[in-house]
C-alpha positions in Angstrom: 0.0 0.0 0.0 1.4 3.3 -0.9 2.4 5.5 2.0 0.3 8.8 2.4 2.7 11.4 0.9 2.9 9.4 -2.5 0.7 10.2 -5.1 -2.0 7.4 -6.0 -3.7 8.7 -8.8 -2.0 9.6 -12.6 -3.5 13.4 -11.5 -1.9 13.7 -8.5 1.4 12.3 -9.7 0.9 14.9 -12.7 0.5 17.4 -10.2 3.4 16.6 -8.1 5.8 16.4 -11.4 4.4 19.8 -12.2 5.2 21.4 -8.7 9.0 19.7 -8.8 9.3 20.6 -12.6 8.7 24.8 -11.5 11.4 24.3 -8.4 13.5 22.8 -10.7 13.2 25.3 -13.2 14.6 28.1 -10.3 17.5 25.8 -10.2 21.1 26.5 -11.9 21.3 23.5 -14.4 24.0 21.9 -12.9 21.7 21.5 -9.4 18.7 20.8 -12.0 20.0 17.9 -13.9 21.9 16.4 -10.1 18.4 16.5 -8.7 17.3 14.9 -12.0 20.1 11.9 -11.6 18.9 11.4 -7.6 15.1 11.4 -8.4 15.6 8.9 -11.5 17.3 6.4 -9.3 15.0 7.0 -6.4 11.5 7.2 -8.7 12.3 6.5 -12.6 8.6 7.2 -13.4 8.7 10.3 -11.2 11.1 11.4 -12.9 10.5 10.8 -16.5 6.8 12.8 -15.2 9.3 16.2 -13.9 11.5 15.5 -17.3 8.3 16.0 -19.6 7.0 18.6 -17.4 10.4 20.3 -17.7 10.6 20.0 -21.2 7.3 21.7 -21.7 7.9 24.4 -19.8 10.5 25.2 -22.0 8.7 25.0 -25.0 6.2 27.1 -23.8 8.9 29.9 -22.4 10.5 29.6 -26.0 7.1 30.2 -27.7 6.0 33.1 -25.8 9.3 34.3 -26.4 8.9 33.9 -30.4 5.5 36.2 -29.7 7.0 38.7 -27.8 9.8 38.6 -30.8 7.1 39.0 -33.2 5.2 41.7 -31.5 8.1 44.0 -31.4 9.2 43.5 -34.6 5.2 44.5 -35.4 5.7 47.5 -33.3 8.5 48.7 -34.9 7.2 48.3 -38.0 4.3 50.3 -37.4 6.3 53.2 -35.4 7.8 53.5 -38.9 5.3 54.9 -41.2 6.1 54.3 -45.0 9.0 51.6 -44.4 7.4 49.3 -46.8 7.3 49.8 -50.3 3.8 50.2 -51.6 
């Protein structure tokens, strides 16, 4: 039987991975990828969850950062009346 701190459910262990994965995002990446190492050989699936969770995160910062890329660039271009030939 599962002790009460584990997660039972594929939720709740989504959940957890997705609270580690943010406070291992705050992490330099050498601490990051050491926690990583400790909590594959303590919880493989665990950390496979945190890995994903990571990875997403990323994709998400790196796409939002494409948008904010593409929004200035939009700015500019419309701070500059008559850039474009017609």
């Amino acid at each position: 039987m599962p002790s009460s701190n584990q997660p039972t459910t594929v939720e709740e262990m989504l959940g957890q991975a997705t609270t580690i994965a943010q406070q291992a995002m705050g992490l330099p990446e050498g601490q990051r990828k050491s926690y990583l190492i400790t909590l594959r050989k303590e919880n493989p699936v665990m950390a496979d969850l945190v890995q994903s969770q990571l990875d997403d995160m990323r994709n998400q910062a790196r796409l939002q950062g494409g948008d904010m890329v593409m929004q200035q660039q939009q700015q500019a271009a419309q701070q500059q009346p008559g850039s474009l030939p017609q």
